[in-house]
LUMZALUM-667728 format. One record per residue: x, z negated, y negated of N, C-alpha, C in turn; residue number from 1. Coordinates in steps of 0.001 Angstrom, whole numbers. Atoms other than C-alpha are relative to their C-alpha. Example, Ala and Ser with C-alpha at 12.3 -4.5 7.8 and 13.67 -1.06 7.14 Angstrom:
BEGIN
<node n_xx="890" n_zz="0" n_yy="1190" ca_xx="12300" ca_zz="-7800" ca_yy="4500" c_xx="900" c_zz="0" c_yy="-1200" num="1"/>
<node n_xx="-820" n_zz="60" n_yy="1190" ca_xx="13670" ca_zz="-7140" ca_yy="1060" c_xx="-770" c_zz="-730" c_yy="-1090" num="2"/>
END
This chain:
BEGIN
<node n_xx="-194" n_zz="-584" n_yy="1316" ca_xx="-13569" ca_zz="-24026" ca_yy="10146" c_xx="523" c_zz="1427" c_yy="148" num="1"/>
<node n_xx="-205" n_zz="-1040" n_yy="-196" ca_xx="-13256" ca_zz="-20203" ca_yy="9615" c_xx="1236" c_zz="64" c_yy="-632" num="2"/>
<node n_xx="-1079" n_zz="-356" n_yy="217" ca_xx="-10218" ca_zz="-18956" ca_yy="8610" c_xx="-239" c_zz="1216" c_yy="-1278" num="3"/>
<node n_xx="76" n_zz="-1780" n_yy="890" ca_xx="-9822" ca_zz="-15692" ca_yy="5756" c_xx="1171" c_zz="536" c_yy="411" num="4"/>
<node n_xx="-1185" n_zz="-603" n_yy="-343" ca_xx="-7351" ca_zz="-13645" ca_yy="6374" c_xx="-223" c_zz="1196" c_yy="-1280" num="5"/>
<node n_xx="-650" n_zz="-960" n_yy="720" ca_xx="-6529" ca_zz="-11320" ca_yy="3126" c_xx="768" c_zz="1029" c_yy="400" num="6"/>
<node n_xx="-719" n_zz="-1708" n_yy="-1283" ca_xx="-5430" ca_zz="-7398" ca_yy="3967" c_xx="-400" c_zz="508" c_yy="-1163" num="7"/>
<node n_xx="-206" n_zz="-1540" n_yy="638" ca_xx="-4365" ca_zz="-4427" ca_yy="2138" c_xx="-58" c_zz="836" c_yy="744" num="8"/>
<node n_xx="276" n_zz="-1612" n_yy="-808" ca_xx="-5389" ca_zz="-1061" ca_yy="3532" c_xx="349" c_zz="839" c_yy="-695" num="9"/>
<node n_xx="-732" n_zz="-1277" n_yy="578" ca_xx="-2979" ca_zz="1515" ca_yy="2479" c_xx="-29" c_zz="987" c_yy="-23" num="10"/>
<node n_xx="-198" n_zz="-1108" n_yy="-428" ca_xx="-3472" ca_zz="4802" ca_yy="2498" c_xx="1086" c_zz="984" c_yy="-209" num="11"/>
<node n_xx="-628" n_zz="-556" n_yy="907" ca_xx="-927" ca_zz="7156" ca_yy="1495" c_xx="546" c_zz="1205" c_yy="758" num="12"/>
<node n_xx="-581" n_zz="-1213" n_yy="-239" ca_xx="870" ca_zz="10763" ca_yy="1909" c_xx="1383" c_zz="73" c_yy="-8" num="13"/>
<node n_xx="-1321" n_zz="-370" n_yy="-50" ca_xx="4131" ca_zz="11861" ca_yy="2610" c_xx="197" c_zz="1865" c_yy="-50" num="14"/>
<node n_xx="77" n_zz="-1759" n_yy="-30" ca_xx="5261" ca_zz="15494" ca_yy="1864" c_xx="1208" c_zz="295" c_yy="357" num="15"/>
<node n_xx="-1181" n_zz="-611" n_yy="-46" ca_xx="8049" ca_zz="17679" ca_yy="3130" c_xx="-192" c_zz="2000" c_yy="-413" num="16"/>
<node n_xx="80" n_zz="-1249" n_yy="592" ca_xx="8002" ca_zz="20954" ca_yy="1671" c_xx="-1591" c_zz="731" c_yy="23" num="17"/>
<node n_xx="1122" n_zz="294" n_yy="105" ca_xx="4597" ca_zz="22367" ca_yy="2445" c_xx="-749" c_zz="-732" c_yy="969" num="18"/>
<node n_xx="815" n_zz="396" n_yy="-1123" ca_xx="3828" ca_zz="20210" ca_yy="4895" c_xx="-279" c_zz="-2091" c_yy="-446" num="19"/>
<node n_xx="449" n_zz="1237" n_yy="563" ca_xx="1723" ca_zz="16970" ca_yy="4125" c_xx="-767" c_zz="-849" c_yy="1227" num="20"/>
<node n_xx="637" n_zz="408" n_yy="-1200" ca_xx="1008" ca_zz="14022" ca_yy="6600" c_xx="-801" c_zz="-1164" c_yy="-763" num="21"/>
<node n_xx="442" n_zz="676" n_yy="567" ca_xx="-1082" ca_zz="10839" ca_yy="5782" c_xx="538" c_zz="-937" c_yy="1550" num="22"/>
<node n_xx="-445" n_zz="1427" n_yy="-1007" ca_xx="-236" ca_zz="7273" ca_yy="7363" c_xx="-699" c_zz="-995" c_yy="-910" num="23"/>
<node n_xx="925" n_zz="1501" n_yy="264" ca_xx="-2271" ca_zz="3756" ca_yy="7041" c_xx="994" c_zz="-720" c_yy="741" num="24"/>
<node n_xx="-55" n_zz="887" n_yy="-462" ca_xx="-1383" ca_zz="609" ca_yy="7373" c_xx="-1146" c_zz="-1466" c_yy="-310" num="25"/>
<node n_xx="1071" n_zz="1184" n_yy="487" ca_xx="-3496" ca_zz="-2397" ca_yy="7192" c_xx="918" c_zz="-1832" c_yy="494" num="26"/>
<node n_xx="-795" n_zz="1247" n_yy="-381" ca_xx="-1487" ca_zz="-5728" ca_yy="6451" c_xx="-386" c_zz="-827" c_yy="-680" num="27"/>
<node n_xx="577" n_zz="1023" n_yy="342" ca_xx="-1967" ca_zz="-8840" ca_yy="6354" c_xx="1266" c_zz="-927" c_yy="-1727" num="28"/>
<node n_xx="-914" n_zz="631" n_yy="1222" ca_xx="-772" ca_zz="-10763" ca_yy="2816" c_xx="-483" c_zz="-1207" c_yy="-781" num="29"/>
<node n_xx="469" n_zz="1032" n_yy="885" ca_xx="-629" ca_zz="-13699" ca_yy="662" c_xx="-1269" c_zz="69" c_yy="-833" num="30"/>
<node n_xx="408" n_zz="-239" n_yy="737" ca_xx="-3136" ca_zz="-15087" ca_yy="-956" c_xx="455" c_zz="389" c_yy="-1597" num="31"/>
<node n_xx="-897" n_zz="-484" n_yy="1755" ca_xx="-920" ca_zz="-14869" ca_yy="-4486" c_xx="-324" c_zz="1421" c_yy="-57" num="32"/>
<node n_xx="-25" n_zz="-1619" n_yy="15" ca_xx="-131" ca_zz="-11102" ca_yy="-3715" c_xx="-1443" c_zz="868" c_yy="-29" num="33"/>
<node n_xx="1154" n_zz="-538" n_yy="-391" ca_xx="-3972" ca_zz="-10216" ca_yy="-2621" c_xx="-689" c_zz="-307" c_yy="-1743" num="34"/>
<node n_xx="294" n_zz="380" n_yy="1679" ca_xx="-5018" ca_zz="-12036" ca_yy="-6374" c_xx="1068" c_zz="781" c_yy="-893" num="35"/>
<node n_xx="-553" n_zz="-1274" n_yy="814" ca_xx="-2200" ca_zz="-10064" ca_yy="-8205" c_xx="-237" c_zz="1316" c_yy="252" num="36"/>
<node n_xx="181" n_zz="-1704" n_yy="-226" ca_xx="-3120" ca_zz="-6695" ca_yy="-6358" c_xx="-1492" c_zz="84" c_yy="-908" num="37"/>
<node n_xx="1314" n_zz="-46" n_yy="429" ca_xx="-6921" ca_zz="-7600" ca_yy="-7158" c_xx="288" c_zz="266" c_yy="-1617" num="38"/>
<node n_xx="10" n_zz="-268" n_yy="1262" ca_xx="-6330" ca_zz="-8097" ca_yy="-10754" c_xx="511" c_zz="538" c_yy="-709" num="39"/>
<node n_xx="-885" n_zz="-1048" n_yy="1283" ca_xx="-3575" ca_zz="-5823" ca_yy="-12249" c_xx="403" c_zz="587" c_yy="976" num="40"/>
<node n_xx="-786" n_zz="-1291" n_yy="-438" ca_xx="-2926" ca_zz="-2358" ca_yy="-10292" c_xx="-163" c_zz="1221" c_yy="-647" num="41"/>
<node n_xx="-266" n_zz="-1284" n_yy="1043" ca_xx="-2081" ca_zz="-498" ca_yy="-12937" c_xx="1415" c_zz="759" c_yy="125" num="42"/>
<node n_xx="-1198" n_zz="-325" n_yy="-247" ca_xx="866" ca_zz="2038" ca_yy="-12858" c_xx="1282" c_zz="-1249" c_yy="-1276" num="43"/>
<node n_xx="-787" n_zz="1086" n_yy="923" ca_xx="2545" ca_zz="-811" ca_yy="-15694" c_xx="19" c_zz="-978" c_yy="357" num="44"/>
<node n_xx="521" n_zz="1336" n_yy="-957" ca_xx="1791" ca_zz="-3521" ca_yy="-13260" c_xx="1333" c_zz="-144" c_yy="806" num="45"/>
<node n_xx="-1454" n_zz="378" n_yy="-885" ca_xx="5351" ca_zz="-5181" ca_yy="-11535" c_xx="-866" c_zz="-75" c_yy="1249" num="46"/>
<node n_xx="640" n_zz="-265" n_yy="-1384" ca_xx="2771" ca_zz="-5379" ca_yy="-8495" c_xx="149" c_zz="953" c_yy="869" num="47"/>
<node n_xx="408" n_zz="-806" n_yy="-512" ca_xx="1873" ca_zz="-2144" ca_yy="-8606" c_xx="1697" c_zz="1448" c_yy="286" num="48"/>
<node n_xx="-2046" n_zz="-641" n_yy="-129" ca_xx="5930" ca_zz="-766" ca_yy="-8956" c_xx="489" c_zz="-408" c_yy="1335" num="49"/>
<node n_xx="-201" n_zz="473" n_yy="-1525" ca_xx="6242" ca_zz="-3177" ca_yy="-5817" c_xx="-223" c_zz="1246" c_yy="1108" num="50"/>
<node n_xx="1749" n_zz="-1155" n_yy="-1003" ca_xx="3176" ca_zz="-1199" ca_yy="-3785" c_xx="995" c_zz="1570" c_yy="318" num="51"/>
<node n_xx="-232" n_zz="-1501" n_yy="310" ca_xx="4911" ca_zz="2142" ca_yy="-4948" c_xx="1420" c_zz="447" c_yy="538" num="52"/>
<node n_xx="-1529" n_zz="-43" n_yy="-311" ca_xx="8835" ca_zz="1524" ca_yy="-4496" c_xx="-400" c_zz="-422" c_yy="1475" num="53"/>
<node n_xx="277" n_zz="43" n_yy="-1480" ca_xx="7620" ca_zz="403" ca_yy="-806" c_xx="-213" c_zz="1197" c_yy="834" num="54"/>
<node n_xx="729" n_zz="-1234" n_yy="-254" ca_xx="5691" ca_zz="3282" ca_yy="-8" c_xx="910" c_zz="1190" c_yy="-272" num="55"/>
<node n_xx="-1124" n_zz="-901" n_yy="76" ca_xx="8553" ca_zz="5672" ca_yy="-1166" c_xx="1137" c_zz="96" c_yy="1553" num="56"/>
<node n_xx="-1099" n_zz="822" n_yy="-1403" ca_xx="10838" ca_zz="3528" ca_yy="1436" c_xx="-229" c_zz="934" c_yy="939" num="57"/>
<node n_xx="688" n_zz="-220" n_yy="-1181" ca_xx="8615" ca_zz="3975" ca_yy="4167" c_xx="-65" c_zz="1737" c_yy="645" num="58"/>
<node n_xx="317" n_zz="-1347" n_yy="-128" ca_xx="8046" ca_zz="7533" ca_yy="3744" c_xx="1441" c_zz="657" c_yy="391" num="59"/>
<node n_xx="-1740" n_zz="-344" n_yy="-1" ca_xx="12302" ca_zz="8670" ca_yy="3644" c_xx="-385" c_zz="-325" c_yy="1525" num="60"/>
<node n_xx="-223" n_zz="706" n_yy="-1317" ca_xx="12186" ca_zz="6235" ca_yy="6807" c_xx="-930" c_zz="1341" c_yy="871" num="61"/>
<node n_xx="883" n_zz="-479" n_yy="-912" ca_xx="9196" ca_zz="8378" ca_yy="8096" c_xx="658" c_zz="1559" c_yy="257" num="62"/>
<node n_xx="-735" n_zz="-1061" n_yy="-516" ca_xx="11703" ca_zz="11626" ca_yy="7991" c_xx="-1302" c_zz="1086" c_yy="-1228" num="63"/>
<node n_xx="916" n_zz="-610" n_yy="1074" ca_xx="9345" ca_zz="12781" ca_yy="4697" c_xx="1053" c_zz="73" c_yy="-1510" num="64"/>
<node n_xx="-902" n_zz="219" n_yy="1290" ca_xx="11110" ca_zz="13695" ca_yy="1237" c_xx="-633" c_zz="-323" c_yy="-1431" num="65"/>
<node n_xx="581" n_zz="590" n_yy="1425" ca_xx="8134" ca_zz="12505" ca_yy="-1455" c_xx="-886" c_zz="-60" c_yy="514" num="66"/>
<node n_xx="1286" n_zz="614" n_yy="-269" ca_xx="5392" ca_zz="10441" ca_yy="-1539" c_xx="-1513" c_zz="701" c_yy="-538" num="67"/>
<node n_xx="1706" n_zz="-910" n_yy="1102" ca_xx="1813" ca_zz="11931" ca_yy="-2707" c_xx="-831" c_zz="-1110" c_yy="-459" num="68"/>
<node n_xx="901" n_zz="1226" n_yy="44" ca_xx="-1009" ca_zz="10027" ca_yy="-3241" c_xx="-509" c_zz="-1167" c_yy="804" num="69"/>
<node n_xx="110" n_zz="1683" n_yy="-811" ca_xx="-1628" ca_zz="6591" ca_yy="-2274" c_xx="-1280" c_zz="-675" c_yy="-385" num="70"/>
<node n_xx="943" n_zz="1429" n_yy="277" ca_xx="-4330" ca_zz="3696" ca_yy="-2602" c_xx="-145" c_zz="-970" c_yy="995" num="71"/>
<node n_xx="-43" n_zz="1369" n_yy="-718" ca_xx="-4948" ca_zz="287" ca_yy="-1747" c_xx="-1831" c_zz="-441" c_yy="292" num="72"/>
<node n_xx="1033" n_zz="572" n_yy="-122" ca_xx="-8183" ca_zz="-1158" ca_yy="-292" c_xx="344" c_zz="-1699" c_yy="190" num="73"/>
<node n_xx="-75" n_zz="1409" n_yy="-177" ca_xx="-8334" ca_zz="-5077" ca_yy="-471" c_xx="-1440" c_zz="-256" c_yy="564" num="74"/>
<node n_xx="1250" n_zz="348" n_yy="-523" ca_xx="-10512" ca_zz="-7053" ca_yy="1957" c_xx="768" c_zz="-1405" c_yy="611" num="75"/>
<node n_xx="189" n_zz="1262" n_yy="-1242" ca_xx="-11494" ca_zz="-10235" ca_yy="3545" c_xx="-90" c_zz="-37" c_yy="915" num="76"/>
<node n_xx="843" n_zz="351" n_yy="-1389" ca_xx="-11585" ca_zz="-11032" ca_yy="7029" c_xx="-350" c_zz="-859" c_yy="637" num="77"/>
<node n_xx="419" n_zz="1337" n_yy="-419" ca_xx="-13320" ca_zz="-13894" ca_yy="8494" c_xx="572" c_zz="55" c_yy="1791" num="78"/>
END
């Protein structure tokens, strides 16, 4: 029996004054979370506030002082 494996592919930016980097991740996640990303990622979406307050985190951590633009790819993998 095959397996699925559900994944978000993140893209997103970090900025420090004029200097702008980009970082991916590609992780693996619930099915629940992969069905709430699929169906409501709207900026009014508690999902999509999740997604966003993460991605802020990450970025500070990454030695960056604001996030830029972001998106999510959702996929299957067999």
């Amino acid at each position: 029996m095959e397996t699925e494996i559900r994944k978000a592919g993140i893209t997103y930016k970090m900025i420090r004054g004029d200097e702008v980097a980009e970082s991916y991740i590609d992780l693996p996640i619930s099915t629940e979370r992969y069905e709430k990303l699929a169906k409501d990622i709207t900026s009014e979406s508690k999902v999509w506030n999740e997604v966003r307050d993460t991605l802020e985190r990450l970025t500070i951590l990454q030695g960056y002082r604001k996030l830029g633009a972001w998106s999510i790819e959702l996929k299957i993998e067999i």
